[in-house]
C-alpha positions in Angstrom: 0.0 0.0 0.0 3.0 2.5 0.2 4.4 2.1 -3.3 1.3 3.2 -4.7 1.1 6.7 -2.8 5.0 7.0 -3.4 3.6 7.0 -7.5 1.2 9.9 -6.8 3.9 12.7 -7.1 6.5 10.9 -9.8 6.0 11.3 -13.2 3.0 12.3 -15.1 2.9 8.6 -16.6 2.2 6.7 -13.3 0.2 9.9 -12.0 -3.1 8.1 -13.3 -2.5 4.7 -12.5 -1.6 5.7 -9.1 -4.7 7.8 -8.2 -6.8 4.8 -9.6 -4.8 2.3 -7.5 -5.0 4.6 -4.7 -8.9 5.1 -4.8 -9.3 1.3 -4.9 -7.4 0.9 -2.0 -8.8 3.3 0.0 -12.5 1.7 -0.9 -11.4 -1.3 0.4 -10.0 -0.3 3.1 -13.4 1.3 4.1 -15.3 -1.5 3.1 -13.2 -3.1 5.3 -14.1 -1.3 7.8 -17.7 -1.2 7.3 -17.9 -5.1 7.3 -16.0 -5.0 10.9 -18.4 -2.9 12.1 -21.3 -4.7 11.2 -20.2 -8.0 11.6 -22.2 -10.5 13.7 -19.4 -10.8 15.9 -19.6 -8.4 18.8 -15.9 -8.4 20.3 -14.5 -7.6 16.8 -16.7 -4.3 16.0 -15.4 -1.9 17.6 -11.7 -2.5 15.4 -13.5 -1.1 12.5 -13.6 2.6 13.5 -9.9 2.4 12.8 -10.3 1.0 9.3 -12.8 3.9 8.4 -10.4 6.7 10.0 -7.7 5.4 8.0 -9.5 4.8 4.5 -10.7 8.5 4.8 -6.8 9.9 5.5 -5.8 7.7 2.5 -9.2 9.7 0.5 -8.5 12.6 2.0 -4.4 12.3 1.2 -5.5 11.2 -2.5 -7.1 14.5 -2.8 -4.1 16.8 -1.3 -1.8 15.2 -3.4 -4.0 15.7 -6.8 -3.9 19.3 -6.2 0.1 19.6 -6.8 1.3 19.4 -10.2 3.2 16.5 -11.6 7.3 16.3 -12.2 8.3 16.8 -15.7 11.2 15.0 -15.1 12.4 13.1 -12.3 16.1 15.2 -12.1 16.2 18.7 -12.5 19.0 19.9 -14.3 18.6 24.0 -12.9 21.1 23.6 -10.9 22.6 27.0 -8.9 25.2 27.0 -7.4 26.9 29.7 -4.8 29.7 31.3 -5.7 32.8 30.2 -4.7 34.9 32.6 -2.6 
């Protein structure tokens, strides 16, 4: 689940695929989450709320990070340098 946030700020090219990745993720971690909750099981609901509050920071993550534009490259060459004394 890290590599596919580490994708949202590289290069245009995997900027797509990693949103995508990213939103089906998050939906199952919520879904996840949801099922806890309401599972028949009553010692196991109440380690769902932490599935919900951690699909909505990956949701609400996916949206901070569209925001910023994408790299053009990976290495900028503008490189400045201070002048030697």
């Amino acid at each position: 689940m890290a590599i596919v946030p580490a994708s949202l700020p590289a290069w245009r090219r995997t900027r797509t695929a990693g949103r995508v990745m990213g939103s089906v993720l998050a939906a199952a971690v919520i879904a996840r989450g949801v099922g806890t909750i309401f599972d028949s099981w009553g010692p196991r609901r109440p380690y769902g709320w932490p599935y919900l509050a951690y699909g909505l920071f990956m949701i609400i993550g996916l949206i901070a990070v569209g925001r910023r534009p994408a790299m053009e490259k990976g290495v900028t060459t503008d490189v400045q340098t201070a002048p030697v004394q």
